[in-house]
N, C-alpha and C positions, 0 to 999 in steps of 0.2 A: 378228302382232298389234301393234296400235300403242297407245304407253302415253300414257296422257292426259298432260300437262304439268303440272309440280308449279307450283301459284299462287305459291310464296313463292322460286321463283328469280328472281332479277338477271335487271331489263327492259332495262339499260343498263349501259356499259361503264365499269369503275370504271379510273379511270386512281391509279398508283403515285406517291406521293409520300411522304412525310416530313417530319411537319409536326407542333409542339408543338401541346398543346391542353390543356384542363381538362375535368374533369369532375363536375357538382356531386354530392354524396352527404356525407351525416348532418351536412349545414348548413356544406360548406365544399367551396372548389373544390380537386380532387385532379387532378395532371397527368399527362398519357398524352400516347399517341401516335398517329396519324392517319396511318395506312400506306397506304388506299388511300379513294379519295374520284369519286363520281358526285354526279349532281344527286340524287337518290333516300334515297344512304345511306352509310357510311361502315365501314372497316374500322377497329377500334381494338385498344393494345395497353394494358395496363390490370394493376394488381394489386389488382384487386377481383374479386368473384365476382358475376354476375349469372347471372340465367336468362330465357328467351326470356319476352319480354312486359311485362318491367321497363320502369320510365319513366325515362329518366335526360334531364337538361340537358347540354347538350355547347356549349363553346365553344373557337375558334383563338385560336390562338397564344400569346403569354407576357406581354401586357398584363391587368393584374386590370379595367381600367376598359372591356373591350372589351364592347364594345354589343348584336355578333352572337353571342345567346345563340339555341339551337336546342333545341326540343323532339326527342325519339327517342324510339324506343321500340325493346328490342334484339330481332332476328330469330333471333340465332346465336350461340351460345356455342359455342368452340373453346377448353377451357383460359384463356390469358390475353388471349386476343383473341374479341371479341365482335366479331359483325357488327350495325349499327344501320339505322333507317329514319327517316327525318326527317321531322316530322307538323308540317300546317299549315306551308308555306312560302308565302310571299310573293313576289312579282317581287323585290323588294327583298333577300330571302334567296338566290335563283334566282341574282344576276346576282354577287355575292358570292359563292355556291360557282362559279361560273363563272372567275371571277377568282383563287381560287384555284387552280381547277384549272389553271388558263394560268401563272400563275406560276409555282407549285409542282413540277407534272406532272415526272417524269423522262423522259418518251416522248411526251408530248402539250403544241403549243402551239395556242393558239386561234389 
């Protein structure tokens, strides 16, 4: 018997990295960690609690002034890691998580 495909698994290959980040919540940016990263969505490491469906702002790295601020919305709660989906991206956001990924990556370069 063959089981139909779950809609809410990974279309795409999340490459490992380690990379500071913030994340906004109750009017200020709170920083985590960005462990694993595709064009799609991100894995985070976090001491806050969310649950699937939540809206959070996620931005890289350790500048307060940075520009690339990203809409999500979390897919996955694992303890202190939540898995996220990025809503509404741009060419502009696309070619930036790309560039991350190539810098970043431990296993992948572009």
């Amino acid at each position: 018997m063959l089981t139909p495909k779950n809609s809410n698994r990974r279309k795409n290959t999340r490459f490992e990295l380690n990379v500071d980040g913030h994340y906004f919540y109750k009017e200020n940016w709170i920083k985590c960690k960005i462990y694993d990263l595709n064009i799609n969505g991100a894995c985070l490491w976090l001491k806050q609690s969310f649950v699937i469906g939540d809206i959070i702002k996620l931005r890289f790295g350790t500048n307060e002034t940075e520009v690339n601020v990203f809409d999500t919305v979390v897919a996955n709660v694992n303890g202190p890691r939540i898995g996220i989906q990025f809503v509404n991206l741009d060419e502009f956001d696309r070619t930036f998580i790309n560039k991350v990924i190539s810098a970043k990556s431990k296993y992948f370069k572009m």
